[in-house]
C-alpha positions, 0 to 999 in steps of 0.5 A: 264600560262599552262605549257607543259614540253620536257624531262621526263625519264620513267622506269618500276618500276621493275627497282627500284628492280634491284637497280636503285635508283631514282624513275622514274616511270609514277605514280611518274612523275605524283606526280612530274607535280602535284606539280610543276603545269605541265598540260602536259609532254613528256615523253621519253622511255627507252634506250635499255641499261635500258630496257633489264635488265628486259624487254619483251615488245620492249620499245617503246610498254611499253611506249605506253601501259603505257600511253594509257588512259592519255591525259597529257603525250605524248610519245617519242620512241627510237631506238634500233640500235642493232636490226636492221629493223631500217626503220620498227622501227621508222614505228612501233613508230610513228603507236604506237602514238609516237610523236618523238625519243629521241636520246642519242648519247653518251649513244647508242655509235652512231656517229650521222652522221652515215649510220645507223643515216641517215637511221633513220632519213630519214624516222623520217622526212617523218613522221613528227616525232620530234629528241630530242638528248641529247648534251653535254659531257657525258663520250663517244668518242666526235667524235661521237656526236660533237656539230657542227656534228648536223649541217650536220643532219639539213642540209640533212633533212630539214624538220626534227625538232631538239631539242637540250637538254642541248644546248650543255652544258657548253662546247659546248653552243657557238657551239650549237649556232651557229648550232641553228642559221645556220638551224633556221626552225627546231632546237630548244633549249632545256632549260634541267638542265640548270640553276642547277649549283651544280648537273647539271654543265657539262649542267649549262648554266649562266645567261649571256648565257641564255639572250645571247640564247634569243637574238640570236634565239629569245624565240619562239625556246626554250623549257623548259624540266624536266630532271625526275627523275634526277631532283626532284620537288624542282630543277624543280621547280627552273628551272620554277621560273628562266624562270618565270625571264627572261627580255622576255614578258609574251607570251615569257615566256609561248612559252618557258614554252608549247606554243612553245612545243605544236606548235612543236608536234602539240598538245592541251595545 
């Protein structure tokens, strides 16, 4: 069973000088897919946040430099709302090779529905590119990325692909159920730090939650993601073990685990 896995963090090692502590470099995904027998990965850029500690290059251009040469590691850019240009932003991404744009509301302090959101994903669609937001709590305004405000995305850009990391966690899966079930064409389920129920409990789902996500959209539309570095080896591993159990068929089980990824993004697996 081949595994193809969303949700990778990526980070110069220069970062780790500057006192971030977890190890988030491609070198050390690479160890982490190894071991946990991933063949292929998305992996995301870093926020702007993150990368203008120590960066030159644009995120989305180190990404690619990065990656170039390696044919297990896809890429996904990010947008930088305070630059501006942002039609000539999602351009540049997608001619870099990009396959996406990972998008972190609470982290960018971007309202989703925004002009600015609009704008960006109006042309993301023209593309062909694929949305990973990150849902769930995470200490910002909840106004600004409420669960249900999805709904209003995949209802004006019907042909954007969505997924929904965390599947809006602990606090919001129910509404997160009910946006993956109104626009079922193109959302997806993210299955991303979610069986973790000590590190990861704002995004923990149960197991009763889990088989309910399976009977409601049906496993073609999850997607099984790493969260690296966040989570190590042994808690990916983990994760992959609790797919591996799921009362779903083995076909399931590998759509879940790449299948389903790979059709996604349109990608060899």
């Amino acid at each position: 069973m081949k595994i193809f896995a969303n949700h990778a963090h990526v980070y110069q090692k220069e970062m780790f000088e500057h006192g971030m502590s977890m190890p988030g470099t491609i070198e050390n995904l690479k160890k982490v897919m190894d071991e946990c027998q991933i063949d292929k990965a998305v992996a995301f850029a870093p926020l702007p946040s993150s990368y203008n500690r120590i960066g030159n290059l644009h995120q989305n251009e180190w990404l690619a430099r990065e990656i170039k040469g390696e044919p297990n590691i896809v890429g996904f850019g990010v947008i930088d709302f305070s630059l501006g240009h942002l039609k000539d932003q999602v351009k540049q991404l997608y001619d870099l090779g990009l396959k996406g744009i990972k998008m972190h509301p609470a982290e960018q302090k971007l309202k989703i529905d925004s002009p600015e959101a609009f704008e960006v994903y109006e042309i993301a669609e023209e593309l062909g590119l694929v949305i990973s937001y990150h849902t769930g709590v995470h200490w910002h305004r909840i106004a600004d990325y409420n669960m249900l405000l999805y709904d209003e995305v995949a209802y004006h850009f019907k042909k954007l692909r969505l997924t929904f990391e965390h599947v809006g966690g602990y606090s919001f899966f129910n509404d997160a159920v009910a946006v993956l079930i109104n626009s079922r064409n193109t959302t997806y389920a993210g299955l991303t730090s979610v069986f973790d129920h000590k590190m990861n409990k704002f995004w923990y789902l149960s197991d009763d939650k889990i088989n309910d996500l399976m009977w409601m959209i049906g496993p073609e539309r999850c997607i099984f993601g790493l969260d690296f570095p966040w989570n190590d080896a042994e808690k990916i591993q983990f994760a992959i073990n609790k797919i591996k159990t799921l009362d779903i068929t083995e076909e399931q089980k590998a759509g879940i685990l790449g299948g389903n990824l790979a059709k996604l993004l349109n990608v060899s697996l």
